[in-house]
C-alpha positions as CSV (number, residue, x, y, z in Angstrom):
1,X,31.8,26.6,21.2
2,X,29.1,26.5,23.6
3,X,27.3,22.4,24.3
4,X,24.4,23.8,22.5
5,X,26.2,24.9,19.5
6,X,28.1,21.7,19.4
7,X,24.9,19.4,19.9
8,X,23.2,21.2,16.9
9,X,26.8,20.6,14.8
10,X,26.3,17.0,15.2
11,X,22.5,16.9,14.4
12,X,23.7,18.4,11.0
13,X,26.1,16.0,10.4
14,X,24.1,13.5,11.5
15,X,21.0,14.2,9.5
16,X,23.5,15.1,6.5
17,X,24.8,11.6,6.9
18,X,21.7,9.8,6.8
19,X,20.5,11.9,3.9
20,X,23.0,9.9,2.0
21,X,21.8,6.2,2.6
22,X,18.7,4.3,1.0
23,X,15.7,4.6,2.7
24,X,15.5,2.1,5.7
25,X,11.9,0.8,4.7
26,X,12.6,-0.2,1.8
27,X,16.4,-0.9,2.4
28,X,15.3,-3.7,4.8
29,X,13.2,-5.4,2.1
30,X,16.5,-5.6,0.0
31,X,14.8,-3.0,-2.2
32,X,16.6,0.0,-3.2
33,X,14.9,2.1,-5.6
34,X,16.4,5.6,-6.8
35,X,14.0,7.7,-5.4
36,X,14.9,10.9,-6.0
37,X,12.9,13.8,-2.9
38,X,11.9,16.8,-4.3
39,X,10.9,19.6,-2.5
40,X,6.6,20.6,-2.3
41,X,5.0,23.5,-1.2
42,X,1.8,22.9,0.8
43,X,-1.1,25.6,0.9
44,X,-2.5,26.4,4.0
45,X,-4.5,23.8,5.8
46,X,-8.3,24.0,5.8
47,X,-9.3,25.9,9.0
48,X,-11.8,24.0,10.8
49,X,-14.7,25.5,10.3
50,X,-18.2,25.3,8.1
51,X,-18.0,22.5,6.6
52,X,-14.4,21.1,8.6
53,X,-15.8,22.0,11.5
54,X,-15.1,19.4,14.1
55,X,-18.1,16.7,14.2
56,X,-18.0,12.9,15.4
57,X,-20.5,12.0,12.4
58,X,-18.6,8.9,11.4
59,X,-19.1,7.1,15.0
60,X,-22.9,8.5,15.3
61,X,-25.0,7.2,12.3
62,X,-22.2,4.0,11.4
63,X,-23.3,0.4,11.6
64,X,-21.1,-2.5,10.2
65,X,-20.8,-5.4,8.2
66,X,-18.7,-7.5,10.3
67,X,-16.2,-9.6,8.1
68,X,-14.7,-12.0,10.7
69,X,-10.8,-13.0,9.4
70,X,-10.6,-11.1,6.3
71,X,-8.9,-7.8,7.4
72,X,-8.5,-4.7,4.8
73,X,-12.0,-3.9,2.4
74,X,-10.5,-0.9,0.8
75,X,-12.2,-1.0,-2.5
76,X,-16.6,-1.6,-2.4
77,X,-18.6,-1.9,-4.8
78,X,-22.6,-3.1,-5.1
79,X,-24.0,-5.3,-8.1
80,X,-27.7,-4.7,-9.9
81,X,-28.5,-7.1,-7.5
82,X,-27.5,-5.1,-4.4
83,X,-24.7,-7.6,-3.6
84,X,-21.4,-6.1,-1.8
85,X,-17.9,-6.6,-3.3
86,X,-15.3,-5.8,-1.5
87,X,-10.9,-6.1,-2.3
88,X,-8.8,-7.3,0.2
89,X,-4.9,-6.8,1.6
90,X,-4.8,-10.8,0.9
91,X,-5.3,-10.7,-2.5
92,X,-8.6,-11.8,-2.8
93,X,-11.9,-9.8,-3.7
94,X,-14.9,-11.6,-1.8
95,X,-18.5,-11.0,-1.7
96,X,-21.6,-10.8,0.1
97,X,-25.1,-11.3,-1.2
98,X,-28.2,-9.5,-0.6
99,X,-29.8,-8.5,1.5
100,X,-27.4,-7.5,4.3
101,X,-28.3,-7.1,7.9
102,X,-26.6,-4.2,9.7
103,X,-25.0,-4.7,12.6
104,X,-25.7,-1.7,15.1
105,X,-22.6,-1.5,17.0
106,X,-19.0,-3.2,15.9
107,X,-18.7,-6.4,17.8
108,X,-15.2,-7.6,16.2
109,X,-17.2,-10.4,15.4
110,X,-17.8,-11.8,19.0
111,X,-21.7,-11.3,18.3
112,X,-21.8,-11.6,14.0
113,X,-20.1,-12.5,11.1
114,X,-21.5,-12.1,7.8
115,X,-20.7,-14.5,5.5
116,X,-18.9,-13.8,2.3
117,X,-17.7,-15.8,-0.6
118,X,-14.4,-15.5,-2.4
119,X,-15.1,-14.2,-6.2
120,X,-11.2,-14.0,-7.4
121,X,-8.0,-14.2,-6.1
122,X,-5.1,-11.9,-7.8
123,X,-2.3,-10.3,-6.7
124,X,-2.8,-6.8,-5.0
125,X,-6.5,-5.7,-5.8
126,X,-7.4,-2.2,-5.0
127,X,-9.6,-0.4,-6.8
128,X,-13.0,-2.4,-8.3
129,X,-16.4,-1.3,-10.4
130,X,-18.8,-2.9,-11.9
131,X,-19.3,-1.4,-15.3
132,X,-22.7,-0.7,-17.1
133,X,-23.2,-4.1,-17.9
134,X,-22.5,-5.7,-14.9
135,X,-19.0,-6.9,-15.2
136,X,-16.5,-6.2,-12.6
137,X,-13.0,-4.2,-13.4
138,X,-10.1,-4.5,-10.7
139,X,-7.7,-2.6,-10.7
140,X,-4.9,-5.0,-9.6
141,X,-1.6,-3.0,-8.3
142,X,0.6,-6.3,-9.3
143,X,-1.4,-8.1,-12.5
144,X,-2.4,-5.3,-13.9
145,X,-5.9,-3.9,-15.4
146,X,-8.7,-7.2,-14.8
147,X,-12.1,-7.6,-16.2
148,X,-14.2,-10.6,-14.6
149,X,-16.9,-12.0,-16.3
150,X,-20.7,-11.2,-14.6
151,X,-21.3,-15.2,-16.0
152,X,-18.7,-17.2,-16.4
153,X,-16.5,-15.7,-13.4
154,X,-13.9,-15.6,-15.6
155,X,-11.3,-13.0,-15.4
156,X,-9.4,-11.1,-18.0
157,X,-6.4,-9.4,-18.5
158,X,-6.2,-6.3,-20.2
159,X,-3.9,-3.9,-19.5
160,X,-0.3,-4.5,-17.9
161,X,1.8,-1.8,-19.6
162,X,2.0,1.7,-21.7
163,X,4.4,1.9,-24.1
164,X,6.7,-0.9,-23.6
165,X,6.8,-0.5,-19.9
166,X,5.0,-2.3,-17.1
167,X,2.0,-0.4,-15.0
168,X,3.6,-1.1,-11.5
169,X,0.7,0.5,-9.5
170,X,-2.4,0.8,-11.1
171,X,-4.9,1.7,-8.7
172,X,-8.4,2.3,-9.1
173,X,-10.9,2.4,-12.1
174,X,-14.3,3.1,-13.1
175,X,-16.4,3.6,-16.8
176,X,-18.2,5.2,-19.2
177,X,-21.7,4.2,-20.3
178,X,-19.6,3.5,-24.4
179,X,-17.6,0.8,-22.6
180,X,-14.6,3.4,-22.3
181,X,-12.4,2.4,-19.3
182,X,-10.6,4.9,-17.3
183,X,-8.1,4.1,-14.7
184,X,-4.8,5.3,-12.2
185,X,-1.1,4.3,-12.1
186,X,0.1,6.0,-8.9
187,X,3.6,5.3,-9.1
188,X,6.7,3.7,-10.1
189,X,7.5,1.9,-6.9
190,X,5.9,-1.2,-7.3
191,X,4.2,-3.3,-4.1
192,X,6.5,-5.1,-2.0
193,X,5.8,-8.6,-1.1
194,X,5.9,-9.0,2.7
195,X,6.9,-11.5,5.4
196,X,2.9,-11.9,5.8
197,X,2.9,-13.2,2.5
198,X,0.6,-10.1,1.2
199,X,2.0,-7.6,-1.4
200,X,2.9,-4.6,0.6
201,X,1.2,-1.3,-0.8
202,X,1.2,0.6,1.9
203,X,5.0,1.5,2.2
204,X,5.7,1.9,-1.4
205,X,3.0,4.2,-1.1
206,X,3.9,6.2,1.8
207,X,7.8,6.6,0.0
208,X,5.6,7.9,-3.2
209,X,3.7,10.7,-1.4
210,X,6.3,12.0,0.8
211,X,9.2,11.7,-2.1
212,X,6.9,13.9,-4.2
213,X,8.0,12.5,-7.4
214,X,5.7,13.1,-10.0
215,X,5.4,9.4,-11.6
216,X,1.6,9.1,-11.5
217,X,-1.2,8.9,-14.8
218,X,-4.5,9.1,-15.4
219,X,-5.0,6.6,-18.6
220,X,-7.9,5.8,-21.0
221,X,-8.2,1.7,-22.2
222,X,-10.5,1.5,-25.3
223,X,-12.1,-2.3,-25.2
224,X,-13.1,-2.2,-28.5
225,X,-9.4,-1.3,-30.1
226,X,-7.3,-2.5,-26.8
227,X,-5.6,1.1,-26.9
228,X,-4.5,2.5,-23.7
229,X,-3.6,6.3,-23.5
230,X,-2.2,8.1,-20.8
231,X,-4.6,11.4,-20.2
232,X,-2.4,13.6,-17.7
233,X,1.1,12.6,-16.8
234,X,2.9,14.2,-14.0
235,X,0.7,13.3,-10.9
236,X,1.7,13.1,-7.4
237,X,0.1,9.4,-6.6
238,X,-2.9,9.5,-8.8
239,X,-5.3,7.6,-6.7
240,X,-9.2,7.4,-6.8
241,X,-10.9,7.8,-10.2
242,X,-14.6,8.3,-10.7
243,X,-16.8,9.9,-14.0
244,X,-19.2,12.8,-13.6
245,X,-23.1,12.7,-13.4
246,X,-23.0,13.3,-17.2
247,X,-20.1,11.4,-17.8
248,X,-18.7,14.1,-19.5
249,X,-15.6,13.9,-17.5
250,X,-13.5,11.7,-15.1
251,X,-12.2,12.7,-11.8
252,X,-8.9,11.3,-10.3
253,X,-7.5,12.2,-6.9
254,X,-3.7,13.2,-6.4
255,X,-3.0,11.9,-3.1
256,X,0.4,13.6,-2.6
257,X,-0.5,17.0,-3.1
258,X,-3.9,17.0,-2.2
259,X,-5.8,17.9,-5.0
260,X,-9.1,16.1,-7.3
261,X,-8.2,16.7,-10.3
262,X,-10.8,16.9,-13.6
263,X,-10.4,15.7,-17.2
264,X,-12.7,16.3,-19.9
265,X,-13.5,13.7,-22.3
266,X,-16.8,15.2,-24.8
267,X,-17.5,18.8,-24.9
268,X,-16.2,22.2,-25.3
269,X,-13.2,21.3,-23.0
270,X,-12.2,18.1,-24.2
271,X,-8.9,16.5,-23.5
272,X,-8.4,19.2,-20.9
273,X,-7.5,18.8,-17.5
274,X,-7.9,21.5,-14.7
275,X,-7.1,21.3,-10.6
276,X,-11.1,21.0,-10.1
277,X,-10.5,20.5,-5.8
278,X,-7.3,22.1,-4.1
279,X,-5.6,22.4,-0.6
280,X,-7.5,18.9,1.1
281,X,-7.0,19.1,4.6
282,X,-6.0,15.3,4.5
283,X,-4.8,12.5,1.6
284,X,-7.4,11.6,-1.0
285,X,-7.7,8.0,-1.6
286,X,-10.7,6.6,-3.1
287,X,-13.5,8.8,-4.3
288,X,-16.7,7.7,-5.8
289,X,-20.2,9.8,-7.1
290,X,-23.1,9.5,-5.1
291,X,-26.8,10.8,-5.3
292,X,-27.4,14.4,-5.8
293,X,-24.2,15.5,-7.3
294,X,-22.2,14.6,-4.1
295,X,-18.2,13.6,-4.9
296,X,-17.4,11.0,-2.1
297,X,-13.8,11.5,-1.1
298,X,-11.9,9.2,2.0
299,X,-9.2,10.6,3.0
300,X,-7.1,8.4,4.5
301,X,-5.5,10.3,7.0
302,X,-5.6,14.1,7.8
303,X,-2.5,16.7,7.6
304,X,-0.5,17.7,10.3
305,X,1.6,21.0,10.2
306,X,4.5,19.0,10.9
307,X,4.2,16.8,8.0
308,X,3.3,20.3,5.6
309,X,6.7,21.8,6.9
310,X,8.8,18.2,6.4
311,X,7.7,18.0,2.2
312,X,9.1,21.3,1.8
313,X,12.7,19.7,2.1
314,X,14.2,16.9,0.3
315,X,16.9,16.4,2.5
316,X,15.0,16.3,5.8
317,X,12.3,13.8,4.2
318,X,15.1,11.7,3.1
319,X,16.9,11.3,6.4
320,X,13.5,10.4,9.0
321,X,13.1,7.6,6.6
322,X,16.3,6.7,7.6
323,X,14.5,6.2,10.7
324,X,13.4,2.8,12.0
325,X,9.6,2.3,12.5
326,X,8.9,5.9,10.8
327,X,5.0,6.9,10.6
328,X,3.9,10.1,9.1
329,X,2.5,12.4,11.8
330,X,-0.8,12.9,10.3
331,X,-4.4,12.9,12.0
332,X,-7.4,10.7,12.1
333,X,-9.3,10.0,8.9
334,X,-12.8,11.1,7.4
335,X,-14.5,11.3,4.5
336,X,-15.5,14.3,2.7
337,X,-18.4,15.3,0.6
338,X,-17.8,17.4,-2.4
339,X,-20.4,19.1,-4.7
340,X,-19.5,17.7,-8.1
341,X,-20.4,20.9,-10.1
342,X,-18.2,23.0,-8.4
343,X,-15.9,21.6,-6.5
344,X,-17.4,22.9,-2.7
345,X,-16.8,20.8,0.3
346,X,-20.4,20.4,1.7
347,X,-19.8,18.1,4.4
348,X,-17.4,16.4,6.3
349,X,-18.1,12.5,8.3
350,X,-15.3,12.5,10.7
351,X,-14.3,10.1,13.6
352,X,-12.5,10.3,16.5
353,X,-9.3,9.9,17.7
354,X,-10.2,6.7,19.5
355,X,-12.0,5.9,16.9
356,X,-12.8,2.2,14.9
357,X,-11.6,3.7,11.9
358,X,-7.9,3.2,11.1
359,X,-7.7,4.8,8.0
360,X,-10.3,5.5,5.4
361,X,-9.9,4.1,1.7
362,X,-13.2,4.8,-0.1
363,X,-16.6,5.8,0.2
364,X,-19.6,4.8,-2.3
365,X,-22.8,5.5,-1.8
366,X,-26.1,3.4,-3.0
367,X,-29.4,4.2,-2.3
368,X,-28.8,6.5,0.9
369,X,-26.2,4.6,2.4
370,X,-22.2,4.7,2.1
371,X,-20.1,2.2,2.6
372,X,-16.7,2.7,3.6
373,X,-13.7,1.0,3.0
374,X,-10.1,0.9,5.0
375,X,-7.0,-1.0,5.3
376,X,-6.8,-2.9,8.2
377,X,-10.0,-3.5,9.8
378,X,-12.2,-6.4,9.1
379,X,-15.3,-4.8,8.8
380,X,-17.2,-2.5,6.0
381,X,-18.8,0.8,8.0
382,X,-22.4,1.7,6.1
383,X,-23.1,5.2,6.8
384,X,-26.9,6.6,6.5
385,X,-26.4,9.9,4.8
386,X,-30.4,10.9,5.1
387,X,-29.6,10.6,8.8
388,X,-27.5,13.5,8.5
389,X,-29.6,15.9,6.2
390,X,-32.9,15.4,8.4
């Protein structure tokens, strides 16, 4: 047996070997899930061209609002008032109030800080939306399904299980003009609380896209009754959810597999659900209707071909997270713009490799601007879409 022959014997076994064991993530939180890896085809990444083309639009037209200490805004959302609420990695969702100077270039607050005042402190808040009378919704990954009061501040719990079973990741949210309240449980690995004393999303996460078990909902919460119903099962990490310019339908993003997904709640169609956006050239995260039809979608990291050939097999994904310190190869983030009639990618805001932006959580837009979220910066980018479309 030639050395070459022989090394590639002992890969085998090794890999083999290590296929066998626990994950070593979640192994060294003394967390052992059975997570079961699953094999998942990719399509063909994007090309980069039209409207993937490569640009540096996300560094060009971006000023900030610095946010000093707190670290992680990956949820926004802006009152009637124009105030800016953001969700943080600490468990607290804090505010800013109107108006809000820009700053022009990121600082890391050695030039300004703008001031912001704690609204609620839960457990793991990720998604949040102000519904059509002003009262904020959280999607809380640990608590559950909140609604605080526009008034009194108070919050409310309203959903923390389906069916005799906990929610474990619920996600993001948004509503309906009737009060109807539609929101995402990504998975059944619930956050992990850390040695930084935050609840850990990120890794249970990560372990739920590349396992590619399909353990994710999109559900329905009636206020008036207080019944929750699950609208499509089955989802790879069901992430970002957003309704329609008619509200005729709600969006929800599969992170995993890369899709935007459509359900129809009124019409012809109703209580359908269709792939409405395929093939992604990154992971869908938070997505959010703009002006003019446009579907904001972060993508919080791009694909790599590497990472499109390791989901294909179960037993190779199982074994590099065997691996101490392993971070899926994947490329910088961006956010796409999607036309929400039929499904187009119209534009792309990307940064670059050296780039401010970590990772890219969400992107809403109000009144020409965008405001985009992430996970471990401390500051909110606000991007000026007209500059773009001059």
């Amino acid at each position: 047996m030639s050395t070459l022959s022989a090394l590639l014997l002992c890969l085998a076994v090794y890999i083999g070997t290590l296929s066998y064991y626990p994950p070593l993530g979640l192994f060294t939180h003394r967390l052992t899930p059975d997570i079961e890896f699953r094999p998942f085809i990719t399509g063909p990444i994007p090309s980069r061209e039209g409207p993937y083309a490569p640009n540096q639009l996300l560094e060009a037209n971006t000023q900030y609002i610095e946010l000093g200490i707190h670290e992680g805004p990956e949820s926004i959302t802006i009152n009637k008032r124009g105030d800016v609420y953001f969700s943080l990695k600490s468990g607290e969702i804090r505010y800013i109030e109107a108006p809000i100077t820009l700053s022009a270039l990121y600082t890391n607050g050695s030039n300004v800080i703008h001031e912001s005042k704690t609204l609620f402190h839960g457990g793991r808040p990720l998604g949040i939306h102000f519904d059509h009378d002003d009262n904020l919704l959280v999607a809380d990954a640990v608590k559950g399904l909140i609604r605080v009061d526009k008034d009194t501040k108070e919050a409310t719990l309203l959903v923390t299980s389906y069916g005799g079973k906990k929610l474990t990741f619920i996600n993001d949210v948004t509503s309906a003009p009737d009060g109807m309240v539609y929101f995402s449980d990504s998975s059944s690995i619930a956050p992990i609380y850390d040695s930084q004393g935050d609840w850990n999303t990120q890794l249970p996460s990560m372990f739920s896209c590349i396992s590619s078990n399909p353990n994710g909902k999109l559900l329905s919460y009636n206020p008036k009754t207080k019944e929750v119903k699950v609208l499509i099962d089955g989802l790879q990490y069901a992430n970002g959810v957003t309704m329609d310019q008619n509200n005729e339908s709600v969006f929800v993003a599969e992170t995993a597999t890369f899709k935007i997904w459509r359900y129809w709640i009124s019409g012809p169609n109703a209580g359908k659900a269709s792939v409405f956006i395929s093939d992604l050239p990154g992971f869908p995260d938070g997505i959010r209707l703009g002006q003019d039809n446009r579907l904001y979608i972060g993508i919080y990291g791009g694909r790599t071909w590497i990472l499109d050939f390791f989901l294909q097999y179960p037993m190779i994904k199982r074994s590099i997270f065997r691996l101490p310190f392993f971070v899926p190869p994947i490329s910088p983030p961006f956010v796409a713009i999607a036309n929400s009639n039929t499904g187009d990618i119209i534009q792309t805001l990307q940064s670059a490799k050296n780039s401010h932006f970590k990772t890219v959580t969400s992107a809403m837009e109000r009144d020409g601007l965008v405001y985009i979220g992430n996970l471990y910066n401390n500051f909110i980018g606000v991007y000026n879409i007209n500059a773009t479309n001059k």
